[in-house]
C-alpha positions in Angstrom: 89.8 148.3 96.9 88.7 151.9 95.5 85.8 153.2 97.0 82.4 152.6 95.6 83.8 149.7 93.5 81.9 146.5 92.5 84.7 144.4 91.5 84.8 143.0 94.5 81.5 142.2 95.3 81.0 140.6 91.8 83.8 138.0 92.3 83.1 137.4 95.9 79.3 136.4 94.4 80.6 133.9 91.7 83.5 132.5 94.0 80.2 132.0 96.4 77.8 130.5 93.8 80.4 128.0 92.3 80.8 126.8 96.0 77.2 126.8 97.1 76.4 125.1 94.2 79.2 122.2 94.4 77.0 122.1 98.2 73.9 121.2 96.7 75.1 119.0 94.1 77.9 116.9 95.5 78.5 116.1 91.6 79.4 119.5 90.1 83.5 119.6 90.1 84.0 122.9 91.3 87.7 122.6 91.8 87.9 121.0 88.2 85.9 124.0 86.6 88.5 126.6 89.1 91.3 124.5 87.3 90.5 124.9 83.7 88.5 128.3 83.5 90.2 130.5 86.5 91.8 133.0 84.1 88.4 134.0 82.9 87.9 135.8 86.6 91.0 137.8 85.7 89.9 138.5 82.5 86.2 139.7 83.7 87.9 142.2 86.3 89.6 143.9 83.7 86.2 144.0 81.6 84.5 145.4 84.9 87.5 147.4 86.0 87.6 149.0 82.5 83.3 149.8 82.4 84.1 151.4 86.1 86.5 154.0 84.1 84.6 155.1 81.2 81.6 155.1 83.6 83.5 157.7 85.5 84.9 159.7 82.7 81.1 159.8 81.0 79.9 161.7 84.1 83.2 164.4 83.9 84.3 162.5 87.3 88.5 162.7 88.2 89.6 159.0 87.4 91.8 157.2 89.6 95.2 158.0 89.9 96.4 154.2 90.1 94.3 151.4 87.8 94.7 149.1 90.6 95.0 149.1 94.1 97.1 147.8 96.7 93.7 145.8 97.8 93.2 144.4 94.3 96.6 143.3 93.8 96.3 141.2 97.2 92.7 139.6 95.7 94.5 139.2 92.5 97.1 137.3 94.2 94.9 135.3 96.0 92.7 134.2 93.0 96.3 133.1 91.0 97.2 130.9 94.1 93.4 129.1 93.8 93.5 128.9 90.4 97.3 127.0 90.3 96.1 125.1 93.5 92.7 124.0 91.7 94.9 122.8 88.4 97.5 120.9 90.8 94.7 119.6 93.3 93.4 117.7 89.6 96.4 116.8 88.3 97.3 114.8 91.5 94.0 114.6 93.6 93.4 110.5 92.1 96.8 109.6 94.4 94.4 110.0 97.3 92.0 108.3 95.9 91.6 106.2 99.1 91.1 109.0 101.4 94.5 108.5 102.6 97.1 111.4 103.0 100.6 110.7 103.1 103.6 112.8 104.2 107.4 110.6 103.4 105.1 107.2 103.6 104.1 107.5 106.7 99.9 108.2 107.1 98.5 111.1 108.8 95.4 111.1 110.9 96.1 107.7 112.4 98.4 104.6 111.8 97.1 102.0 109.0 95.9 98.8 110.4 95.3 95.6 108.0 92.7 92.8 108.5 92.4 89.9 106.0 89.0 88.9 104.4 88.1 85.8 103.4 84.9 83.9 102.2 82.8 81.6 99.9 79.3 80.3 98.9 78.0 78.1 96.3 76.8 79.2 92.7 74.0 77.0 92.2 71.3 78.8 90.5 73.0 81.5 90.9 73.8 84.2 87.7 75.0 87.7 89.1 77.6 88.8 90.9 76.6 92.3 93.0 79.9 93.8 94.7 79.0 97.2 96.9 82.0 98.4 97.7 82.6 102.1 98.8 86.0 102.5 99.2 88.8 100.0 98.1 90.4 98.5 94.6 88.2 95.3 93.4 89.7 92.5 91.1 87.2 89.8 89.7 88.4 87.1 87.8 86.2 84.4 85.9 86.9 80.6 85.5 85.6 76.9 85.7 84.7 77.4 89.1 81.3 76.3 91.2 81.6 78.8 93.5 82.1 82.3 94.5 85.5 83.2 96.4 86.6 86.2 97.8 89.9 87.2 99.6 91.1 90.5 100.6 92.0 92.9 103.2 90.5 95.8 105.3 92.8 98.6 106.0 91.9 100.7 108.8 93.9 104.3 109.6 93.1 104.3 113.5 94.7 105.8 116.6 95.0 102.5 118.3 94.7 98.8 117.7 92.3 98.7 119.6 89.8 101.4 118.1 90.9 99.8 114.6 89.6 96.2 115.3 85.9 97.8 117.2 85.8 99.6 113.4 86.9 96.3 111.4 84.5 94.2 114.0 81.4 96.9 112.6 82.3 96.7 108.9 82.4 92.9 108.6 81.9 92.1 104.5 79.5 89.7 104.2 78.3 87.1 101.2 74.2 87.6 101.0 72.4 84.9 98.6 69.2 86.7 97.2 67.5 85.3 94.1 69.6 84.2 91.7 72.4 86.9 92.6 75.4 86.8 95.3 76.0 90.2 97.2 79.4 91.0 98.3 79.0 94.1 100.8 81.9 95.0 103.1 79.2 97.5 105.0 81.4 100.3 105.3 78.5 102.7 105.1 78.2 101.5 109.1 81.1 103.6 110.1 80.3 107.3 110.7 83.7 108.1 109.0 83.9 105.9 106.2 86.8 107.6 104.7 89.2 105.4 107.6 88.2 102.5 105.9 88.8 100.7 102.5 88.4 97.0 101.2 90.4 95.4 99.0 89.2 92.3 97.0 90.3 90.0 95.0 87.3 87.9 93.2 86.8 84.8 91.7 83.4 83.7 90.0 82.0 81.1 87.1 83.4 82.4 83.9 79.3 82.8 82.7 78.5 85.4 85.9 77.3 88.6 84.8 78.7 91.4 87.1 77.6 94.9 89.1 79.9 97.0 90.9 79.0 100.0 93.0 81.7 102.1 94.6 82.7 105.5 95.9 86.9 105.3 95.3 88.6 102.6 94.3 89.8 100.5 91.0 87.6 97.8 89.2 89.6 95.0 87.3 87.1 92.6 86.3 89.0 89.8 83.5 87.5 86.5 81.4 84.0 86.6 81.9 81.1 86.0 79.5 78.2 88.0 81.5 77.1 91.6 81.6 79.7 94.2 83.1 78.4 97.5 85.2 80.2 99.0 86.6 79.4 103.0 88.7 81.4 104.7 91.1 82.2 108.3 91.8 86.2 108.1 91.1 87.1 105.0 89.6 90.3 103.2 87.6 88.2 100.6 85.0 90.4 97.7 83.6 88.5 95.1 81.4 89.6 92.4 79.3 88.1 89.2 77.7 84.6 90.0 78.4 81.9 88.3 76.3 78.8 90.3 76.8 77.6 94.2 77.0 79.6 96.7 79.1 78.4 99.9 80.9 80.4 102.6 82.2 79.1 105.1 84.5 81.9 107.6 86.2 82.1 110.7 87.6 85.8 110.7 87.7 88.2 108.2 86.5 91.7 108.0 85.7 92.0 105.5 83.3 89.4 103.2 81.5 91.0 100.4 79.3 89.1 97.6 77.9 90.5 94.9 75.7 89.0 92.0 74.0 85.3 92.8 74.5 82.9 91.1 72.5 80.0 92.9 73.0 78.7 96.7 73.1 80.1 99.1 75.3 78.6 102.3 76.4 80.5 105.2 78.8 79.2 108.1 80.4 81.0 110.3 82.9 84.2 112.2 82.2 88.0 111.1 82.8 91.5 111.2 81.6 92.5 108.6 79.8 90.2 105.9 77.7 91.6 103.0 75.7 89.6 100.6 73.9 90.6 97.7 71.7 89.3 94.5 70.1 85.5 95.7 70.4 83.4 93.6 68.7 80.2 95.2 69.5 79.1 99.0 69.5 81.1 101.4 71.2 79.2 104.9 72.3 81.2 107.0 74.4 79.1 110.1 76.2 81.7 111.8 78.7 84.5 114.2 78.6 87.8 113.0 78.6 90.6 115.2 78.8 93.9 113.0 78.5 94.7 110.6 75.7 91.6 108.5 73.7 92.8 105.5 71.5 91.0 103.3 69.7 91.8 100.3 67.6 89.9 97.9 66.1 86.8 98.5 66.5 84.5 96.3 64.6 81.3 98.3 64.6 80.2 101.6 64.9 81.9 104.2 67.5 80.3 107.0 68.7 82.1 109.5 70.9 80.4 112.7 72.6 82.3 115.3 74.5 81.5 118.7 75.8 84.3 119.5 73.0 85.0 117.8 70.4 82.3 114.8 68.7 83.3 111.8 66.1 81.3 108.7 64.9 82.3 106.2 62.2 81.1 102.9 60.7 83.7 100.9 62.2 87.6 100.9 63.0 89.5 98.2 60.9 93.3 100.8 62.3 93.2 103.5 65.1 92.0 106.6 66.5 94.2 108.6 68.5 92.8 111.9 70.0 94.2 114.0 72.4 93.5 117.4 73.7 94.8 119.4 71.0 95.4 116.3 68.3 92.9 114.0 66.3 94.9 111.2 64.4 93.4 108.1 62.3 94.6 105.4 60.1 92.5 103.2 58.6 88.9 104.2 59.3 85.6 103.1 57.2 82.9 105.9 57.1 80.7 107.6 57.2 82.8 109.6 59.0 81.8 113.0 61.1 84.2 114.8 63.4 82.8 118.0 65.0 85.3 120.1 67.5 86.0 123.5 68.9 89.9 123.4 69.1 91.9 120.2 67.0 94.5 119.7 64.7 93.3 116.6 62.5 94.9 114.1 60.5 93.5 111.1 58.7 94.6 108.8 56.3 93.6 105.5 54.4 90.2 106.2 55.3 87.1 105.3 53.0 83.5 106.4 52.1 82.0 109.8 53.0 83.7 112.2 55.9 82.6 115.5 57.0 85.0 117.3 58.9 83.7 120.8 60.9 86.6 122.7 63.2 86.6 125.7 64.7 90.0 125.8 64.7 92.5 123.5 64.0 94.4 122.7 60.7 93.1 119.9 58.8 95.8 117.1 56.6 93.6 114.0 55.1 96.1 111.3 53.2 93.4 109.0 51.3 95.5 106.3 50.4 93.2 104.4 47.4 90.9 105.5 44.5 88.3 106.1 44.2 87.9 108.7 46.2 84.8 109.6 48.8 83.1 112.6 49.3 84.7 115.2 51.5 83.1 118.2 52.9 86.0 119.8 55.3 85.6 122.9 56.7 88.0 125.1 59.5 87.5 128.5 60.5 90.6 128.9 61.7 93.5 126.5 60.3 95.0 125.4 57.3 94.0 122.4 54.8 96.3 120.0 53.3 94.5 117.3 50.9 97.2 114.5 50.1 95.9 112.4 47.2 97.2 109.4 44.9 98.5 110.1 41.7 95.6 108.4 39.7 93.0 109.8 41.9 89.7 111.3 39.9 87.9 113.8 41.6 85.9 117.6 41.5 88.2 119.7 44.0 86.4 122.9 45.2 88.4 124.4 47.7 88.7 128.2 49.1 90.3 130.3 51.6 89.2 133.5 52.5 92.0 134.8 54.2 95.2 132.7 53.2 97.5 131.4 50.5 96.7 129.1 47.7 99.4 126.0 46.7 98.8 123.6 44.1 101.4 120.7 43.9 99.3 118.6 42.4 99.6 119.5 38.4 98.2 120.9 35.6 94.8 119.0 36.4 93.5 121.6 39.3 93.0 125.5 38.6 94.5 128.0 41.2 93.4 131.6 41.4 94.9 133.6 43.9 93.1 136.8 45.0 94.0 139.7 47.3 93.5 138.1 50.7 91.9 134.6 49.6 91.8 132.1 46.9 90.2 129.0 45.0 91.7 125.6 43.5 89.2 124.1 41.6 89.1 120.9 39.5 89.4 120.9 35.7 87.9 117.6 35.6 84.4 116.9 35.3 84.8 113.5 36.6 84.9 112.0 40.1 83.2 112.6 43.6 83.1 116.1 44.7 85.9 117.2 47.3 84.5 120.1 49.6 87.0 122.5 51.5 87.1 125.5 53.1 88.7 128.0 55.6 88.4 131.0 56.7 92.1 131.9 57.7 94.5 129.5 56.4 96.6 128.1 53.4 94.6 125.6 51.2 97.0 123.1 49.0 97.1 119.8 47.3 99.5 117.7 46.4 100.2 114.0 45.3 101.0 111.5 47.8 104.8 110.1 48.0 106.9 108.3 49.7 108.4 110.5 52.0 105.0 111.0 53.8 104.9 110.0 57.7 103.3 106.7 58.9 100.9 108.0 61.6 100.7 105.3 63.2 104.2 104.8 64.5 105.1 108.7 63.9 108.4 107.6 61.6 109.2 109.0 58.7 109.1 105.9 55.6 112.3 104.8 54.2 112.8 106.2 50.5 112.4 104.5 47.4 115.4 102.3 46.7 117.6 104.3 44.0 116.9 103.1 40.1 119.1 100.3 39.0 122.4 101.7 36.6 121.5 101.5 32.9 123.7 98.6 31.0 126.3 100.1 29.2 125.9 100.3 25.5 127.3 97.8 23.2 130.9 98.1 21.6 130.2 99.2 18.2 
């Protein structure tokens, strides 16, 4: 490092401030914030690097010979091995999510001992189901039953059999009656190392139970019950299906939440990878960040999805909704419809009443498949536009790109005017809803909908029209 530089010091403070922090609040992912935003410290060297050279040339001072020294290369090294290390500790860190570390299937830090579980208690007057749970995958089934069952296993990672059955003997789960709940606890908070342990469960409970679930790492599967579902946990896999009453969703990290058949509301928070919801017939709000692959479908109320990125709400969701990091896609979707985010490509069609569409940057294609028309007010700053309408569609187009090409393929009906760097297609028709577009560097075009346009849904291309019967052959004269 050159002398009487500050590079250094200023990443050594940041590298120290994202760790102290991630101290203070055990919640703050640091290792997911090195993952996605590590360039950035690269990129603010050179900005500091570059200040420390016209600082020295504005006081007549000889520059450095070399830009960079032997010392910053090593630093820079070091920060690129983080950096790939923080992307690859998320990309593979829920494999561990039992606290166990594996090397060719065979456990480190002590050999895995197993211990079943096993216990019931009668539901009379009984209406809640309260599982606490730190570590370990939890499966909870509901049916015609009169009482409360639970079987399972604790496995233990000890040194000995020995010192594995003192730990089991210390966690013992236990069934606790109080009020009109049941508490399942497998008291793994009694171990000074609770990360040796973790309880596995499998769950059975009246089918009218409501159910809480508390947890540090480990799966929920919770299946066929008409009660209230909450579930919180730190890392967490959620799987629900045929549930008959409200849901919340409270995760710091999950892999995967999937919930089918729910008849009642459904509110998330936390952030994630993946998130699949289906067969909702309640409300579905959605305030967390997840980064893999979001679908929807058939979602009978209104959705409402918050991200740090990227926001959406609708009416209801009669098709799909299929967003990933880069891609929003949509078939069938009753407004009013708002989409708000930073970096998307977007595509919608057969979608009906109002949508307002707002991208940063992204290009924009929306394939309304009946008339009439809704209002549209689409705007990218970065991306193009493609409006796809029917043939007998009546509407007042206002459309502009400042930097960009102009295509109408629609007919004589819209009015192009192509300027220097920008242009306009505008309606001659006075009649119709008004259709609002706009981007600041991109092609704007229009054209009539045909039947070589993709299905979204299934991503294949539709089969031509069939080819026009032969004309009969003219009489003999």
């Amino acid at each position: 490092m050159r002398k009487g530089s500050f590079v250094l010091p200023v990443v050594l403070i940041l590298l120290g401030a994202l760790f102290l922090i991630s101290n203070l609040y055990p919640g703050f992912q640091v290792f997911d914030l090195l993952g996605h935003y590590w360039p950035f410290l690269l990129i603010g060297w050179g900005v500091l690097r570059g200040a420390e050279v016209l600082y020295t040339y504005s006081r007549n001072q000889p520059l450095p010979v070399s830009g960079v020294t032997g010392g910053e290369w090593l630093l820079i090294v070091l920060l690129m091995i983080i950096g790939s290390g923080s992307v690859g500790f998320n990309r593979f860190r829920n494999q561990f999510s039992d606290g166990r570390i594996t090397l060719r299937g065979l456990e480190m830090f002590g050999e895995p001992f197993d211990y079943p579980l096993s216990g019931a208690v009668k539901t009379e007057g009984k209406q809640r189901l309260v599982v606490e749970n730190l570590r370990g995958n939890v499966r909870i089934v509901g049916g015609n039953v009169s009482e409360i069952t639970v079987t399972g296993r604790n496995t233990i990672r000890a040194f000995s059999e020995e010192e594995a059955q003192k730990l089991h003997n210390q966690a013992q789960f236990e069934l606790v009656e109080q009020g009109d709940q049941v508490i399942v606890r497998t008291n793994q908070e009694r171990l000074s190392g609770d990360g040796r342990i973790a309880s596995d469960l499998d769950i059975t409970v009246p089918k009218n139970f409501a159910i809480l679930c508390r947890g540090r790492r480990g799966d929920f599967d919770v299946s066929e019950v008409s009660g209230q579902v909450e579930i919180n946990s730190e890392n967490a896999g959620v799987r629900l299906h045929e549930i008959g009453n409200k849901i919340l969703i409270d995760l710091k990290r999950s892999d995967i939440v999937r919930a089918t058949n729910i008849k009642g509301d459904i509110e998330i928070k936390g952030r994630g990878d993946d998130l699949e919801l289906e067969n909702v017939g309640g409300q579905v709000t959605v305030l967390a960040t997840y980064s893999g692959n979001i679908h929807f479908r058939n979602l009978a109320n209104p959705v409402r999805y918050e991200s740090s990125n990227s926001n959406f709400s609708a009416k209801k969701v009669p098709g799909f909704i299929r967003m990933t990091r880069g891609e929003l896609t949509g078939n069938d979707i009753t407004g009013p419809l708002e989409i708000h985010s930073r970096l998307k490509d977007i595509q919608l069609s057969n979608f009906s009443d109002t949508i307002n569409i707002d991208v940063d940057r992204g290009d924009i294609e929306l394939k309304p498949h009946n008339t009439p028309l809704s209002k549209m007010d689409v705007k990218t700053r970065n991306g193009d536009i493609a409006l796809v309408f029917p043939e007998a569609a009546r509407f007042q187009l206002d459309a502009e790109t400042l930097r960009g090409e102009i295509d109408n393929s629609y007919g004589k009906s819209i009015q192009e005017n192509q300027e220097k760097r920008g242009g306009t297609l505008k309606s001659t028709d006075s009649q119709g809803v008004a259709i609002n577009a706009r981007t600041d560097r991109g092609r704007v075009s229009i054209r009539k909908a045909g039947r070589d346009d993709q299905d979204w849904d299934t991503g294949k291309t539709l089969p031509p029209r069939p080819p026009a019967p032969p004309k009969a052959p003219s009489p003999v004269q």
